[in-house]
PyMOL commands that place a pseudoatom at each C-alpha (Angstrom):
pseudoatom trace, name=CA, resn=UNK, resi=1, chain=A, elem=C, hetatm=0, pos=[10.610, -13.323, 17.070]
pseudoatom trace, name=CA, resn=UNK, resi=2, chain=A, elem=C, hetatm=0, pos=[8.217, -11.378, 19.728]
pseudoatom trace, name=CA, resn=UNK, resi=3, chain=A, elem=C, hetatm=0, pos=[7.583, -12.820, 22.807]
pseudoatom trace, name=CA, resn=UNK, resi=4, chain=A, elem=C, hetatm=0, pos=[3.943, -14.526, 22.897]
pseudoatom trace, name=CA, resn=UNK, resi=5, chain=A, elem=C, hetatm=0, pos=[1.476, -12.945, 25.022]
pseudoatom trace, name=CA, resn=UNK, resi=6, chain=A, elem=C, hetatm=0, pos=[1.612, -13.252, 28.946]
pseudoatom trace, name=CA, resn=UNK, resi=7, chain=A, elem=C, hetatm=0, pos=[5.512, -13.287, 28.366]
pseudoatom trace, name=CA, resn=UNK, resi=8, chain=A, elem=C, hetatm=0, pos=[6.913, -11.737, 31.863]
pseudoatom trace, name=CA, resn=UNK, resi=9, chain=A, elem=C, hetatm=0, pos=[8.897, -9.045, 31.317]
pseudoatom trace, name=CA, resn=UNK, resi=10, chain=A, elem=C, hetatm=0, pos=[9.643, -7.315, 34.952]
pseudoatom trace, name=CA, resn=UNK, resi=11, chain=A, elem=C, hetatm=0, pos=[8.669, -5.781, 37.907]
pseudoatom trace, name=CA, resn=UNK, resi=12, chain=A, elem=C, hetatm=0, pos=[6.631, -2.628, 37.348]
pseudoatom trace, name=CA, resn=UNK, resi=13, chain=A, elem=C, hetatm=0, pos=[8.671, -1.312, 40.091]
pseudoatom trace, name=CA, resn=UNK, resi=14, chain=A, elem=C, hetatm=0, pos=[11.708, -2.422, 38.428]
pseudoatom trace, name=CA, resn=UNK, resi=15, chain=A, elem=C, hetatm=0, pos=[11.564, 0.518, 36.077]
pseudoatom trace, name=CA, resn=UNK, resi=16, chain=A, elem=C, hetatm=0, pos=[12.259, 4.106, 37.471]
pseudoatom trace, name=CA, resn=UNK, resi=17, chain=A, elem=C, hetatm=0, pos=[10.017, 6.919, 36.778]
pseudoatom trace, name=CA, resn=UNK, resi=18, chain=A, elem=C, hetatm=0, pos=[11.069, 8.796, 34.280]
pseudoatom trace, name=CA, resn=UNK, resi=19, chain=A, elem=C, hetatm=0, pos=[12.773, 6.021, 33.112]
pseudoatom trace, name=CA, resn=UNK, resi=20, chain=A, elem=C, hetatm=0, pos=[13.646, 2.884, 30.854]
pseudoatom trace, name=CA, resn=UNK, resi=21, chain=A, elem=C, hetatm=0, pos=[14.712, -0.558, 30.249]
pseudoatom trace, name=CA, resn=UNK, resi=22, chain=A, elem=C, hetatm=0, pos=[15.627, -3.049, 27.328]
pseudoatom trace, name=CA, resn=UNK, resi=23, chain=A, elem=C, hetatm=0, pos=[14.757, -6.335, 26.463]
pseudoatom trace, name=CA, resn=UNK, resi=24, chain=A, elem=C, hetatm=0, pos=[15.732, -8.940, 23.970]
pseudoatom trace, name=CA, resn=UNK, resi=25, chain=A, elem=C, hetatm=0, pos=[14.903, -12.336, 23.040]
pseudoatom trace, name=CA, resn=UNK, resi=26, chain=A, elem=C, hetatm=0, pos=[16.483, -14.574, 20.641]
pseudoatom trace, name=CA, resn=UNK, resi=27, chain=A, elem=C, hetatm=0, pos=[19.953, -13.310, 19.021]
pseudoatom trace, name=CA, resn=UNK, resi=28, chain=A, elem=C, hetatm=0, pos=[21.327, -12.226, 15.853]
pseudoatom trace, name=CA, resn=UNK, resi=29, chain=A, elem=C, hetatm=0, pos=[18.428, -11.387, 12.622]
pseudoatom trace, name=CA, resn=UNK, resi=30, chain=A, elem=C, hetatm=0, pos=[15.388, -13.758, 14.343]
pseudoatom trace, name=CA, resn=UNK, resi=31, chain=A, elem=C, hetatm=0, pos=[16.004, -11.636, 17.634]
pseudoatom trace, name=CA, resn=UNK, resi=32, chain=A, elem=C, hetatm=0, pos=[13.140, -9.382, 18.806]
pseudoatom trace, name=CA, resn=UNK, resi=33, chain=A, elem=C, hetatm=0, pos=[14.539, -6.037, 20.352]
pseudoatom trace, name=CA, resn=UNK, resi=34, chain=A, elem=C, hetatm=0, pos=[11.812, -4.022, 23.088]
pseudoatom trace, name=CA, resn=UNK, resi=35, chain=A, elem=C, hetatm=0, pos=[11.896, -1.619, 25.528]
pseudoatom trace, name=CA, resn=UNK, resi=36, chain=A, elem=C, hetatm=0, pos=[9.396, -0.018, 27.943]
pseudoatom trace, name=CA, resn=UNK, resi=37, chain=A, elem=C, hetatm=0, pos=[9.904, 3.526, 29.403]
pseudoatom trace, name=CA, resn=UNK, resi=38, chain=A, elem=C, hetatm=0, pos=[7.883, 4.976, 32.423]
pseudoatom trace, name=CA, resn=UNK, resi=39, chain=A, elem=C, hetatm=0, pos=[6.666, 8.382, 32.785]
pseudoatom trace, name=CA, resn=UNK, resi=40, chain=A, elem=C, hetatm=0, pos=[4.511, 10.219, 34.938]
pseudoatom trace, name=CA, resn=UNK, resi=41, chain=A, elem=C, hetatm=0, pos=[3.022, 7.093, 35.988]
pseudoatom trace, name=CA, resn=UNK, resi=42, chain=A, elem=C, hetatm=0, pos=[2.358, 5.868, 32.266]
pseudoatom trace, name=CA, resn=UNK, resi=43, chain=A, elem=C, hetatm=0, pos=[4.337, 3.084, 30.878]
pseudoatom trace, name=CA, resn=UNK, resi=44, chain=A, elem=C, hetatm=0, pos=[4.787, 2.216, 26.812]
pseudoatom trace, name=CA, resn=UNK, resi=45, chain=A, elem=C, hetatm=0, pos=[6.446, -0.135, 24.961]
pseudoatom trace, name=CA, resn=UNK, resi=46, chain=A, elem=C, hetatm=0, pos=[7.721, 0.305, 21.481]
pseudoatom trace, name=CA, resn=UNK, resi=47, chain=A, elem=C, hetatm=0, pos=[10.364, -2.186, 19.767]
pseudoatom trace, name=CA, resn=UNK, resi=48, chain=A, elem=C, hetatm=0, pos=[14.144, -1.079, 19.792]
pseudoatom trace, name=CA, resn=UNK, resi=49, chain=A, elem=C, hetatm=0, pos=[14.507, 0.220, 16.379]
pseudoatom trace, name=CA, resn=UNK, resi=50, chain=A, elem=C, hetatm=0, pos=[15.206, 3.513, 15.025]
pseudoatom trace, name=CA, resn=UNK, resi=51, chain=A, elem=C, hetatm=0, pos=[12.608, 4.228, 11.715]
pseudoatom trace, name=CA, resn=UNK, resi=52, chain=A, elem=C, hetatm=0, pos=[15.838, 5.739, 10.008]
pseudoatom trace, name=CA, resn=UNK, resi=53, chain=A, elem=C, hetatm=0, pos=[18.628, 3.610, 10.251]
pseudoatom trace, name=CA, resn=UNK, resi=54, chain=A, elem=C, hetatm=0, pos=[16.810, 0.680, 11.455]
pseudoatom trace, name=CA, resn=UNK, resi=55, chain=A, elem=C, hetatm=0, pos=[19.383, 0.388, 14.275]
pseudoatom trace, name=CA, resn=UNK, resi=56, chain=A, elem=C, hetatm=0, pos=[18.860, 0.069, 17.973]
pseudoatom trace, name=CA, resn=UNK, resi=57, chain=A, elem=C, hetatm=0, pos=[18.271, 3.524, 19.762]
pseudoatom trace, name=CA, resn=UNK, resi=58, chain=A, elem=C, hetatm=0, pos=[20.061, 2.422, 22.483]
pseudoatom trace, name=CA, resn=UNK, resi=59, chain=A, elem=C, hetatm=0, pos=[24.151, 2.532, 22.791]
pseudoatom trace, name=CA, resn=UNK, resi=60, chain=A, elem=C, hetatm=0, pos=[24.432, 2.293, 26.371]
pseudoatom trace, name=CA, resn=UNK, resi=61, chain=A, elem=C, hetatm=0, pos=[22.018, -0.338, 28.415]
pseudoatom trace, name=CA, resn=UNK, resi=62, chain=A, elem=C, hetatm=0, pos=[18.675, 1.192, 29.246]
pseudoatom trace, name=CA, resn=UNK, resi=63, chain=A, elem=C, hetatm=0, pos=[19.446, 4.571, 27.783]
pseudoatom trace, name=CA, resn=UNK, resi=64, chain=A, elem=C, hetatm=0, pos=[16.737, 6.090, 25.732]
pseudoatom trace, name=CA, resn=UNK, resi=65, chain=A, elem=C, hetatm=0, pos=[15.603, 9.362, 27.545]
pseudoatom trace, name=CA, resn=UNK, resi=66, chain=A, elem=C, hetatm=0, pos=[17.039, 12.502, 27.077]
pseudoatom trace, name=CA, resn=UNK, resi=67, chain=A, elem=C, hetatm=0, pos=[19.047, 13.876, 29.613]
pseudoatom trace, name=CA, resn=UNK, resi=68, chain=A, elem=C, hetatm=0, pos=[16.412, 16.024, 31.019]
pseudoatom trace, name=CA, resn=UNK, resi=69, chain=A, elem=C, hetatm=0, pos=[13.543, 12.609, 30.551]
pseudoatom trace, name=CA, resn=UNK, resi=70, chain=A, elem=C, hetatm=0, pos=[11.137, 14.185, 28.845]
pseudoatom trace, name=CA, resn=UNK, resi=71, chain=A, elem=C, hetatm=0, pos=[11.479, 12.362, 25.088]
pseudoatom trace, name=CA, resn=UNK, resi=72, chain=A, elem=C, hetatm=0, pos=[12.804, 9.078, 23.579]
pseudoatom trace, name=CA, resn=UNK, resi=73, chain=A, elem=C, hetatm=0, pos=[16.418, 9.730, 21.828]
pseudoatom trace, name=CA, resn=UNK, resi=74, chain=A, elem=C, hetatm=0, pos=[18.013, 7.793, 19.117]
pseudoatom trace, name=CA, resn=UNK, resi=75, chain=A, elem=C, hetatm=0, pos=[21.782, 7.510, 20.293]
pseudoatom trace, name=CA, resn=UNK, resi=76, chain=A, elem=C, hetatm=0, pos=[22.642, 7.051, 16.475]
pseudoatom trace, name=CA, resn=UNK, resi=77, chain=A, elem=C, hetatm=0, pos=[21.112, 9.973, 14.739]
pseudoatom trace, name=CA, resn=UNK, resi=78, chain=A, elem=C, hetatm=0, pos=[19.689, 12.083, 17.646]
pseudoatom trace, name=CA, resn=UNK, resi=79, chain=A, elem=C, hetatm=0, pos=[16.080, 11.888, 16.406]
pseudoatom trace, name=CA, resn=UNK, resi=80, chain=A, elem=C, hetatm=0, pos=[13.785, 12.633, 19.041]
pseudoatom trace, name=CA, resn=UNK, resi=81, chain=A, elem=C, hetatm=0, pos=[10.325, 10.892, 20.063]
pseudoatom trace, name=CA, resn=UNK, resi=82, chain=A, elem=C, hetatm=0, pos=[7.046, 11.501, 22.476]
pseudoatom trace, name=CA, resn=UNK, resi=83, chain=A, elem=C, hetatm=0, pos=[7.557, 8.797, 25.068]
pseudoatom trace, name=CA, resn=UNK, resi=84, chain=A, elem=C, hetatm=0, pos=[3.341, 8.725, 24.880]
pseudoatom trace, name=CA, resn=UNK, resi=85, chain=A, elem=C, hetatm=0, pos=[2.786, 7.809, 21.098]
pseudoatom trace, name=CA, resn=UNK, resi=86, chain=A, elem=C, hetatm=0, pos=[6.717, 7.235, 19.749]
pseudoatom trace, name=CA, resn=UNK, resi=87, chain=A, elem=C, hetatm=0, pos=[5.967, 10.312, 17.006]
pseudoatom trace, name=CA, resn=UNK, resi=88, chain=A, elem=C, hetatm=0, pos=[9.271, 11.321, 16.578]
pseudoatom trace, name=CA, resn=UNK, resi=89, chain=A, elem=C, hetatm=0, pos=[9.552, 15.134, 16.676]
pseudoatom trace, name=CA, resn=UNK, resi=90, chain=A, elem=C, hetatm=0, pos=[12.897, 16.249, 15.773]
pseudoatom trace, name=CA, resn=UNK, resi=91, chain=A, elem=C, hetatm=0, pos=[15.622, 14.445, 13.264]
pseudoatom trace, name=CA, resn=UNK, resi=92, chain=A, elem=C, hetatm=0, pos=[15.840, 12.585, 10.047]
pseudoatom trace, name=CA, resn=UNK, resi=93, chain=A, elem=C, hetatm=0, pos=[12.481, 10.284, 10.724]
pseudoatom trace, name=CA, resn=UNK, resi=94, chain=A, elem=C, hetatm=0, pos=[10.765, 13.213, 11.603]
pseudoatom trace, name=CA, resn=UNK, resi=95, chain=A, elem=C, hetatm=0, pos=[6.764, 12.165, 11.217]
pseudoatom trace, name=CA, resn=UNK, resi=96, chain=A, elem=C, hetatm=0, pos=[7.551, 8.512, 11.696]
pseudoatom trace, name=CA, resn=UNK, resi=97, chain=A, elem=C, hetatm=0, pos=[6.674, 6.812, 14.913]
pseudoatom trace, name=CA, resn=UNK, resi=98, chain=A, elem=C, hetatm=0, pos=[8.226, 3.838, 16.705]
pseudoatom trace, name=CA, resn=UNK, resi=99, chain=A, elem=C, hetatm=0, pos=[6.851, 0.189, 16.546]
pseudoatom trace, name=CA, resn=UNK, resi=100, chain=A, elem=C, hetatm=0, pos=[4.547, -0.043, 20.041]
pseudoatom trace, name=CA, resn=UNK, resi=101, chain=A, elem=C, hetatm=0, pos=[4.494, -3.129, 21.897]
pseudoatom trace, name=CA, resn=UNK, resi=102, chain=A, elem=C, hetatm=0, pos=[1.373, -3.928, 23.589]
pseudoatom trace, name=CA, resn=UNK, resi=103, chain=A, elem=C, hetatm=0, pos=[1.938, -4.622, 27.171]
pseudoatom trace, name=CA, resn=UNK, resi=104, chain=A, elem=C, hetatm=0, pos=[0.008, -5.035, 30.670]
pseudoatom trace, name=CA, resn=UNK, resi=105, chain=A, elem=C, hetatm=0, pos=[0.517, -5.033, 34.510]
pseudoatom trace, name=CA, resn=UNK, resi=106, chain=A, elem=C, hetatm=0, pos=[-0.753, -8.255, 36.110]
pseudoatom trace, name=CA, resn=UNK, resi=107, chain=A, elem=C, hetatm=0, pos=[0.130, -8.675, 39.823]
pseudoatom trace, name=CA, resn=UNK, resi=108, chain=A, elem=C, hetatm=0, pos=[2.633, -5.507, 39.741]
pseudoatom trace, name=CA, resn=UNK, resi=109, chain=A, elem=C, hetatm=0, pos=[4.622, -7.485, 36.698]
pseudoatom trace, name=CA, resn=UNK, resi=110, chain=A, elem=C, hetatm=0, pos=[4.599, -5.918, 32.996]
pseudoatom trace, name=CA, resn=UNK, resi=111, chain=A, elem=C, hetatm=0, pos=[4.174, -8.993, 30.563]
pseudoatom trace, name=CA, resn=UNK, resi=112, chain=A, elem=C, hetatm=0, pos=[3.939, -9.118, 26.716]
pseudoatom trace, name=CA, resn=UNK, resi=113, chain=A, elem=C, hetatm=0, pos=[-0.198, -8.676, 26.245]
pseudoatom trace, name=CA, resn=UNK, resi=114, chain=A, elem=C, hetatm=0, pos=[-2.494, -9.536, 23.063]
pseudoatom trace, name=CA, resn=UNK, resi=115, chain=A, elem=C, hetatm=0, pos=[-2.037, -7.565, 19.887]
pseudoatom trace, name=CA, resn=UNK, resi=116, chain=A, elem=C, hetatm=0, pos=[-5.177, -5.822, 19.032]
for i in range(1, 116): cmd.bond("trace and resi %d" % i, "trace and resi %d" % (i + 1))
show_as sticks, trace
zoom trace
């Protein structure tokens, strides 16, 4: 289930830029599956799941840039997304975009913010 809002995820400074990190609450078919990714000074959010396969983009914790940072890569099927919007570019979901999560900074710490 997602987090409610104000839900404290991390440090802002906790997260490299260019960079990443995962988060998951609950377990098994109920859990809820996020990460946020930093770039340039802009941070998103989108929730860990491919629009192909459904399956987490992530094989290796906190791994979802491409090797040279500048896109979101599914480690499954090597579809590639814009790290602003989550329009994937390149691979079989080509035209689909990622779930976003909406998120804000309060105090320097990225929480879980208000849908809408």
């Amino acid at each position: 289930m997602r987090p409610a809002p104000g839900t404290p995820l991390c440090p802002l400074d906790a997260i490299d830029d260019p960079g990443a990190r995962a988060f998951s609450f609950g377990a098994g078919a109920a859990g809820f599956h996020m990460f946020l990714v930093r770039k340039d000074g802009e941070l998103r959010a989108y929730v860990n799941e491919c629009p192909h396969g459904r399956t987490r983009l992530d094989h290796w914790p906190d791994t979802f840039l491409t090797l040279d940072e500048t896109r979101i890569i599914c480690a499954a099927h090597a579809a590639l997304f814009r790290i602003a919007d989550g329009f994937c570019v390149s691979g079989p979901c080509a035209g689909k975009s990622l779930t976003p999560v909406p998120v804000e900074i309060v105090e320097g710490t990225v929480r879980i913010a208000a849908e809408g």
